[in-house]
C-alpha positions in Angstrom: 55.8 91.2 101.3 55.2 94.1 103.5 53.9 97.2 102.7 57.3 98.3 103.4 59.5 96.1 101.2 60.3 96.9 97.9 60.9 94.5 94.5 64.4 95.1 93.5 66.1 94.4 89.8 69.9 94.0 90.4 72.1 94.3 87.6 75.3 93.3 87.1 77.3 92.1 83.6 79.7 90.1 85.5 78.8 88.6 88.6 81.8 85.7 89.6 81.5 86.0 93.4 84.9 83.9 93.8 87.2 86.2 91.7 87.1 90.2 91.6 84.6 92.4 93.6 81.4 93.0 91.8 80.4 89.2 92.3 81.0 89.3 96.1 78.9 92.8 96.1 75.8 91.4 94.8 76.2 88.0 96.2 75.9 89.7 99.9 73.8 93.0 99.6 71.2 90.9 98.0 71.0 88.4 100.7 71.1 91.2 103.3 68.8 92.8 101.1 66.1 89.7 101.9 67.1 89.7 105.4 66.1 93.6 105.8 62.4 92.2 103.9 62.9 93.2 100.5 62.2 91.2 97.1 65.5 90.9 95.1 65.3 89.6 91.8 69.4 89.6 90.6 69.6 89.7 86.7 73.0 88.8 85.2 75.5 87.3 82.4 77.9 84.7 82.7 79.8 83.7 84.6 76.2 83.9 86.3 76.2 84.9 89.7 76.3 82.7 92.8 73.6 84.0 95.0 73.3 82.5 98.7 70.0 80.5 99.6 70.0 79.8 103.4 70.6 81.8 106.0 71.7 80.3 109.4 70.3 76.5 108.0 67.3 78.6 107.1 65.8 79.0 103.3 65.9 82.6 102.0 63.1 83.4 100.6 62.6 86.7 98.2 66.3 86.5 96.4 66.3 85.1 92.7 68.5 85.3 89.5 67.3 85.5 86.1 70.0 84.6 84.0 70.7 86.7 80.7 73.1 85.4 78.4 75.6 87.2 76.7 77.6 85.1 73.8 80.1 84.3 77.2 82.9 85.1 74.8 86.1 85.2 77.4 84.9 82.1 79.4 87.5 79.1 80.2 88.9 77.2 78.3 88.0 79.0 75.6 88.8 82.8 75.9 88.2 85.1 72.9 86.0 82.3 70.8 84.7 82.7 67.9 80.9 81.5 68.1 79.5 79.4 66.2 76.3 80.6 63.4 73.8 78.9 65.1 74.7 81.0 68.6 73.6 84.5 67.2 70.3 85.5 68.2 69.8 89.4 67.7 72.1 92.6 66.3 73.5 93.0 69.7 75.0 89.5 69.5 76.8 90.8 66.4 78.0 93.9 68.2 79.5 91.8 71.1 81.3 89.7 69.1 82.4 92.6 66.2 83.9 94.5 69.4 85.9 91.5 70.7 87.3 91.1 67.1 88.6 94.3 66.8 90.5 93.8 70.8 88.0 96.3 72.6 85.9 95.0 75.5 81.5 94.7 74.9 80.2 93.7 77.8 79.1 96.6 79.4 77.3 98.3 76.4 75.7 94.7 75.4 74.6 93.7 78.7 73.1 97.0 79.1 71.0 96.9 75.7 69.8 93.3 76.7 69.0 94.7 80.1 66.7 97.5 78.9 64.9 95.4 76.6 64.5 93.0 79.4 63.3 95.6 82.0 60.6 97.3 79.4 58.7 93.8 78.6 58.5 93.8 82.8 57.3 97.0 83.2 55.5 97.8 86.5 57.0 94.7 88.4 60.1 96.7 89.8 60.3 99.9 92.2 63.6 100.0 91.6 66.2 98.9 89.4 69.8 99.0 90.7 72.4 98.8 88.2 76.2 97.4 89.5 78.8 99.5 87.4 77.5 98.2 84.2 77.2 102.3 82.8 76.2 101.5 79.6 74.0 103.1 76.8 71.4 100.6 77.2 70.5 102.0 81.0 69.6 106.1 79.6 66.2 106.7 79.3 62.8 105.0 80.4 63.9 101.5 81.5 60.1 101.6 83.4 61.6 102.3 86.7 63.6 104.9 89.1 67.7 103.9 88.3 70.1 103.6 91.4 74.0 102.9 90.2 76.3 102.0 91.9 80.3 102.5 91.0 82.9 100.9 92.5 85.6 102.7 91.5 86.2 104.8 87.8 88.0 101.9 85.5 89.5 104.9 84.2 92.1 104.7 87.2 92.9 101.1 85.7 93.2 102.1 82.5 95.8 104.7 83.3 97.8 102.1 85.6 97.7 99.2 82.7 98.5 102.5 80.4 101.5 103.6 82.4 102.9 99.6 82.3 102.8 99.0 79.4 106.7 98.6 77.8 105.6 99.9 73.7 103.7 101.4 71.5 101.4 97.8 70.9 100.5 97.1 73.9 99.3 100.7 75.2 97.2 100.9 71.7 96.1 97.3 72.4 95.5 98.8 76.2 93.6 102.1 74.6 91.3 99.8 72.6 90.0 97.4 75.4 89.6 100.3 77.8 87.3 102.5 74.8 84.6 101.0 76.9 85.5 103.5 79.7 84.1 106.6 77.2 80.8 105.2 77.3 80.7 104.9 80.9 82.1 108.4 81.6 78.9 109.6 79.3 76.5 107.6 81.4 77.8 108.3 84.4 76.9 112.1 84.0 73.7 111.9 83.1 73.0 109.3 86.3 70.3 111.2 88.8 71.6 108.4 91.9 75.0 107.3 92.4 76.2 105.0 95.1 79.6 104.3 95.7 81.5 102.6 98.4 84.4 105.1 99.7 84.9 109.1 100.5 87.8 108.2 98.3 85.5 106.6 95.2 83.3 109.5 95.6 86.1 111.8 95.0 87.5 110.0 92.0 84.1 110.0 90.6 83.8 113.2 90.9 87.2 114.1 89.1 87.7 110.8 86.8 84.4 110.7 85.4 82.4 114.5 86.0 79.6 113.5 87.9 78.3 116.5 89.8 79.3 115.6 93.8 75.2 116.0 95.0 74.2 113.1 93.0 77.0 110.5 94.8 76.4 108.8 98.2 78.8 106.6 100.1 77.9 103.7 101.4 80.5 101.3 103.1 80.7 97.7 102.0 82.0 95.0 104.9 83.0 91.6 105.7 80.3 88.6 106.3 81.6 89.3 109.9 79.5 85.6 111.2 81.6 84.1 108.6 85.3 85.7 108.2 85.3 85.5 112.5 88.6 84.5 114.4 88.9 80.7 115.1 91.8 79.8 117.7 91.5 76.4 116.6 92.8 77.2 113.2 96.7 76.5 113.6 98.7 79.5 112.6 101.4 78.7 110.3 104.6 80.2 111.2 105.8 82.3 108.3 102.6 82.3 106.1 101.7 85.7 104.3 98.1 85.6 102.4 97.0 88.0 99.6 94.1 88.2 97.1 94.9 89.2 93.6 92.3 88.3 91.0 94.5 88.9 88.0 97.8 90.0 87.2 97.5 93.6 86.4 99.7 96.6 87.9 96.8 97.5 90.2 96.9 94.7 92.3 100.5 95.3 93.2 101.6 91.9 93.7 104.7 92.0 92.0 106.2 94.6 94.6 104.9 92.0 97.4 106.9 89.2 95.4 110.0 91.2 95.5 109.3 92.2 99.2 108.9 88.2 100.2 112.3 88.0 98.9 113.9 90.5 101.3 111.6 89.1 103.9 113.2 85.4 103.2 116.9 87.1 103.5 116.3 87.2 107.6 113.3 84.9 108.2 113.9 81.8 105.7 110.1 80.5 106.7 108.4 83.1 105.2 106.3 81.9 102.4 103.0 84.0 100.6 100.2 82.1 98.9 98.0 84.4 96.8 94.3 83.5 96.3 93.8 83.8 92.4 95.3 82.2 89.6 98.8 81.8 88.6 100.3 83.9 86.3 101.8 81.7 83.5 103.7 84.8 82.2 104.2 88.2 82.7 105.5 90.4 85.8 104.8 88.3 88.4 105.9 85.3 86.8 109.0 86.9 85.9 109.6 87.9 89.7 109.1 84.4 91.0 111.4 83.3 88.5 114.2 86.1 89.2 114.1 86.0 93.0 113.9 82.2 92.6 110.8 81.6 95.3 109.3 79.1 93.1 108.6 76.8 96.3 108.2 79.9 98.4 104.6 81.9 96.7 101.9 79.2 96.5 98.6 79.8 94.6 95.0 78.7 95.3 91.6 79.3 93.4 88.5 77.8 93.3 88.1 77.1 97.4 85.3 77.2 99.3 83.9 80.0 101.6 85.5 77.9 104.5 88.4 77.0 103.1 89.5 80.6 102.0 88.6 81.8 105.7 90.5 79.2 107.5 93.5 80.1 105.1 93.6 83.4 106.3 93.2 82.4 109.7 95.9 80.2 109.6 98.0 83.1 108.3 100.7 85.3 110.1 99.8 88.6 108.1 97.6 89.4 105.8 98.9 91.9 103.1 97.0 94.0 100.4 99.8 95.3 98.2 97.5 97.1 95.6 98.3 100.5 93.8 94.7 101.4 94.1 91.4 99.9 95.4 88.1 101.6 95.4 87.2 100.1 99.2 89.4 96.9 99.3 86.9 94.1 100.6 90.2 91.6 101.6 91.4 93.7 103.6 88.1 94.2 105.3 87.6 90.3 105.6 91.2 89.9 106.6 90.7 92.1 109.5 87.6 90.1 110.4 89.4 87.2 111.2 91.5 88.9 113.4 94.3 88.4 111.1 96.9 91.6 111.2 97.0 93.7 107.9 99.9 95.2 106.2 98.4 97.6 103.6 99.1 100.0 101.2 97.6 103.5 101.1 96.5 103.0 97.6 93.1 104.4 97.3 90.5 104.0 99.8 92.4 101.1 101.4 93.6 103.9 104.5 89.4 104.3 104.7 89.7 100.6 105.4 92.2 99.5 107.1 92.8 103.0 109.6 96.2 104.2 110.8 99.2 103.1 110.7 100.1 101.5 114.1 96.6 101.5 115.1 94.5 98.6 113.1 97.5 97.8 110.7 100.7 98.7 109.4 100.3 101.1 106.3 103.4 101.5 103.5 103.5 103.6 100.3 102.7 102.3 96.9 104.4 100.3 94.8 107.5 100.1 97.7 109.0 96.8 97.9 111.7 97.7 100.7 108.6 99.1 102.9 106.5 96.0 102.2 109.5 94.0 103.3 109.9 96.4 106.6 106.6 95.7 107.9 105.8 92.4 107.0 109.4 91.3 108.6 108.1 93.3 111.8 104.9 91.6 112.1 106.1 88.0 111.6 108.6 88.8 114.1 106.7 90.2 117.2 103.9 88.7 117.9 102.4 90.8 120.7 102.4 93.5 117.8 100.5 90.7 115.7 97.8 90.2 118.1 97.2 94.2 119.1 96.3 94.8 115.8 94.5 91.7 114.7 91.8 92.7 117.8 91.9 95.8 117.0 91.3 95.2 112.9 88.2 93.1 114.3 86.8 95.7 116.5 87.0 98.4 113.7 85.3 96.0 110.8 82.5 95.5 113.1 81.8 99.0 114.1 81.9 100.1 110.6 81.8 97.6 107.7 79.0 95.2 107.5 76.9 93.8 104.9 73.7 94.3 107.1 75.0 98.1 107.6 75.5 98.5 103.7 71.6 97.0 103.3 70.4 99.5 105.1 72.0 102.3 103.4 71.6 100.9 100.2 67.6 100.4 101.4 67.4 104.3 102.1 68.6 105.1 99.0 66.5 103.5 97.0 63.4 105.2 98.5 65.0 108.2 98.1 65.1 108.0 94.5 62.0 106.5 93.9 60.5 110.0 96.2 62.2 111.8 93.5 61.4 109.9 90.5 65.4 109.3 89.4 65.2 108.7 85.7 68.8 108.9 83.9 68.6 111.7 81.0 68.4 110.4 77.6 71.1 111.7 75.1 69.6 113.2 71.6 68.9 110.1 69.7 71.4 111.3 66.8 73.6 110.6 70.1 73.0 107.3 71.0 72.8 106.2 67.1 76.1 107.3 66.2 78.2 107.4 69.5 77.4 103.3 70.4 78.6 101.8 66.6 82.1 104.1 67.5 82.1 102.4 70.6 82.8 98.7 68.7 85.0 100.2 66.2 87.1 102.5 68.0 90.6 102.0 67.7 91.9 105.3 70.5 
């Protein structure tokens, strides 16, 4: 270590790099983290994260994960388990599970109490501790060094989506209870000194969603692995092929309205297909779609590929399409520009911060608008000087502006900022803490 480099504590409660954003955030800013110098220690629950350890053939040195069980409670095959006696270790094992019995969600304040119990036997062995969107309890007060946090986006926007979805009475109260966790963060989240977040469009909806005064929030841009989602002319393109990433079937994805849209497309261009990286929906919207529009052998989807194997699938693609309702950056359609593949894209969110204007790097549609999903995707698969103008010019953009080297530096300047300043979160009254966390598990909305 240099004087200059600085022993970093990353947090994060969930940290699956193949499925959902968190995982991918700290999989990358910690390696470009080690790159810049730095010491990153990455401390996380299951599913544990994946952390990279070469670089270029090379070993990285300086990048490490302590892992920190939770009861791993919603883990495959075995979702919502029941553990066994001899699994409990500690009161905040019998919090996690009492919360999942009574349908709300524990991870976030449970991680956090194990983190901060963690972090105060180490005292003195971090400069900075840099919490990814856990916002829980556990992270107020003296954790024995300065706190950077970084939110994503305010789950309170999903919340309202899944809300808003819902078809009765059950499943919004069963929607109100899992989301009670979102009370807790809104509570953290104000008394935060250093906020990071990854949009002008996050910072805004932090700002209104969750009351965190605007001075304490600074954007910086996440990116593509721009050596590894590159173009590749030797990657056949598959005439008709559509890609997506949706991580789960919830309304903010959007992927029904693409679903519906394939189905106009297929009206005039029979080859069109989609296959969505993520796991098929057994039941619900989607399903329902797929079954309706009968495009059984028409929407294929993967999970559980490789690095390579999910950037050669996009390659081989036509058109790439993010169909979401919202996204707090929207990192596939980052990596899909990469490649040099074109983008159709919503202007849900920050994806317009992404992906740029309409005509220019991609072809933008409004939310949750099947008939203009179906519009621009039938345009790009049908012109393919249009295709390639934009694919080039998706590329040039990524590289300019969002990179995981770029977002190490940022990231790198903020920490010293806060450590100059000493950023401590501010503790609630005790009588706070004591009775507000308890409500938390029992909750009901």
């Amino acid at each position: 270590m240099t004087a200059e480099s600085l022993r970093i504590a990353l947090l994060t409660y969930k940290g699956n790099p193949f499925c959902g954003g968190q995982g991918v955030y700290v999989r990358h800013l910690s390696r470009e983290l080690v790159r810049l110098g730095h010491r990153v220690e990455v401390i996380g629950s299951q599913p544990y994260p994946v952390l990279d350890e070469t670089v270029d053939g090379a070993a990285l040195e300086g990048l490490s994960l302590t892992e920190l069980p939770s009861l791993d409670l919603y883990r495959s095959p075995d979702p919502f388990r029941t553990p066994k006696r001899a699994e409990y270790r500690d009161w905040v094992d019998a919090l996690e599970v009492g919360t999942m019995w009574t349908g709300g969600f524990p991870e976030p304040l449970t991680f956090s109490l194990r983190a901060r119990r963690h972090l105060r036997a180490r005292r003195g062995e971090f400069d900075i501790v840099h919490d990814n969107q856990t916002l829980g309890y556990g992270l107020l007060g003296d954790i024995g060094s300065p706190l950077v946090t970084t939110i994503h986006h305010p789950i309170t926007v999903d919340r309202q989506l899944e809300l808003d979805a819902a078809e009765n009475w059950r499943q919004r109260m069963s929607k109100r209870r899992w989301y009670a966790f979102t009370r807790m963060q809104k509570r953290v989240a104000r008394r935060l000194p250093s906020v990071v977040t990854v949009s002008g469009t996050s910072r805004d909806e932090i700002v209104q969603h969750l009351g965190v005064r605007p001075g304490r929030i600074n954007v910086v841009h996440i990116g593509a692995d721009t050596d590894l989602f590159s173009p590749d002319p030797a990657v056949a393109e598959v005439p008709g092929r559509i890609v997506t990433t949706s991580s789960a079937d919830v309304p903010l994805k959007g992927l029904v309205f693409l679903v519906e849209a394939l189905a106009k497309v297929r009206a005039e261009q029979p080859d069109a297909h989609l296959v969505v990286v993520g796991k098929r929906p057994e039941e619900g919207p989607v399903a329902q779609a797929i079954a309706r529009y009968g495009l059984e052998g028409a929407v294929e989807f993967v999970k559980g590929i490789s690095d390579q194997e999910l950037v050669d699938l996009v390659r081989s693609a036509q058109v790439a399409c993010v169909p979401s309702l919202y996204e707090g950056f929207s990192l596939p359609a980052a990596e899909a520009m990469a490649t040099g593949t074109p983008l159709v894209a919503t202007t849900g969110g920050a994806i317009p911060e992404v992906a740029g204007r309409d005509g220019e790097t991609c072809l933008a549609v409004p939310t949750g608008d099947p008939g203009a999903l179906a519009a621009a995707l039938g345009r790009l698969l049908g012109d393919r000087e249009l295709r390639a103008r934009l694919g080039a010019d998706g590329r040039t953009r990524v590289l300019e502006r969002f990179t995981w080297a770029r977002a190490a530096q940022g990231t790198a300047e903020l920490y010293r900022e806060a450590m100059a300043a000493g950023s401590r979160p501010t503790r609630p009254a005790r009588t706070e803490v004591v009775t507000e966390t308890p409500q938390e598990s029992r909750a009901t909305c």
